[in-house]
N, C-alpha and C positions, 0 to 999 in steps of 0.2 A: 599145834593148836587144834583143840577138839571142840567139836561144835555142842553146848550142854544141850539144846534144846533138841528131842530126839523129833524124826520127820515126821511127818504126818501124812496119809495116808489122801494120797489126791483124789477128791471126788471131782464130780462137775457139778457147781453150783448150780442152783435152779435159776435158768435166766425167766426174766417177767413175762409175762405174756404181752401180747400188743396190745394197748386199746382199741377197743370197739370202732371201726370208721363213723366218722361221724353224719347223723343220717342227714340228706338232703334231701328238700321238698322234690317229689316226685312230678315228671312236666306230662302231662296225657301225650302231646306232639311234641316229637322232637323240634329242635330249630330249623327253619331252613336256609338254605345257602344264599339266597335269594329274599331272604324277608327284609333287610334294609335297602337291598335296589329297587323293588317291584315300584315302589310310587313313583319315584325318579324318573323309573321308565315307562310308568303311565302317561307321568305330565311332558316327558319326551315325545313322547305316540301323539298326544292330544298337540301340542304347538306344532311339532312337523308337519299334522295333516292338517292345522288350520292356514301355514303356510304353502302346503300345498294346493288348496281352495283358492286361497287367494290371490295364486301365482298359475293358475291354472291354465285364464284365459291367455295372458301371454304368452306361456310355453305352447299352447295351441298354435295362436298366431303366429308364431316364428317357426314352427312345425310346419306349417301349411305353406308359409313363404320360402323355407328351405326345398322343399318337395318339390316345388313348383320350378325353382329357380334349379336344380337336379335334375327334371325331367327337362325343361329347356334347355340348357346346355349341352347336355347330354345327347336330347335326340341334333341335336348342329353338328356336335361332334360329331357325330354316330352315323350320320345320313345323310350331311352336307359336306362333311370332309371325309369318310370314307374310313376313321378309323375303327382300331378296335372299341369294346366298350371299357376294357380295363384301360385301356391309355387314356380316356375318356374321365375317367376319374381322379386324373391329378390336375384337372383343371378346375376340380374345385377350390373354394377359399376355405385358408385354415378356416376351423370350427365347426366344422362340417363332418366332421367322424362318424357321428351318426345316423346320416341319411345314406340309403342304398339305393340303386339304378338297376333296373334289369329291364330286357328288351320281348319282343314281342314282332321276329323277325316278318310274322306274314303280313301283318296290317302297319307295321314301321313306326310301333311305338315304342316309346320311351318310357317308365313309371320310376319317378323319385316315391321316396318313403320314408318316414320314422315311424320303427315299430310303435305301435298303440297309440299314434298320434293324429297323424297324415299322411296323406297319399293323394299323388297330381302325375298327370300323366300329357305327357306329348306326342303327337303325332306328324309327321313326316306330308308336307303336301306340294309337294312337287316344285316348283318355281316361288312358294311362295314361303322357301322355307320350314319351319317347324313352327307349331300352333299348340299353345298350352289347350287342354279339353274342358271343358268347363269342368267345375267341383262336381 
């Protein structure tokens, strides 16, 4: 068997050129990562801090009565019973994780505290016990 159609001479065909990408409207700023959170976290910002206005006085209050009740026990502990100040501190009641105690060995005080809140301080008087100090 012969083949009648003689070969032809391989070129490479001209492939098409691509089209032109298609132009998109040009943006001056790009997007930002943040441009559908930003109000979310505005009106976040703004009810948190009206919550905290109007939750204020309270957390004062229970500040000031934590302090107080920390610097009292604490100076009993401390100078009526003779112990440490850290053994001193598991006599507080849960909830209390954030008031601190520290002493004030020459004059025989006691100072409870919550940072940026309160602070009440006891002192040591002899027979008569331990005496919160006025605010």
């Amino acid at each position: 068997m012969t083949n009648t159609n003689p070969p032809e001479p391989a070129t490479a065909e001209p492939t098409p050129a691509p089209p032109p990408p298609a132009e998109r409207p040009r943006k001056d700023k790009a997007p930002s990562r943040w441009g559908g959170c930003l109000p979310w976290a505005a009106i976040l910002f703004v009810l948190l801090a009206i919550l905290l206005v109007w939750k204020f006085p309270s957390l004062k209050a229970q500040a000031e009565l934590g302090s107080a009740y920390a610097a009292r026990v604490g100076c009993s502990c401390r100078y009526v019973q003779g112990r440490t100040l850290e053994s001193c501190q598991s006599d507080f009641e849960p909830g209390m994780e954030m008031v601190s105690i520290s002493q004030d060995p020459e004059t025989k005080t006691i100072t409870g505290s919550v940072p940026l809140l309160a602070s009440r301080s006891a002192h040591y008087a002899g027979s008569s016990g331990c005496l919160l100090d006025p605010p």
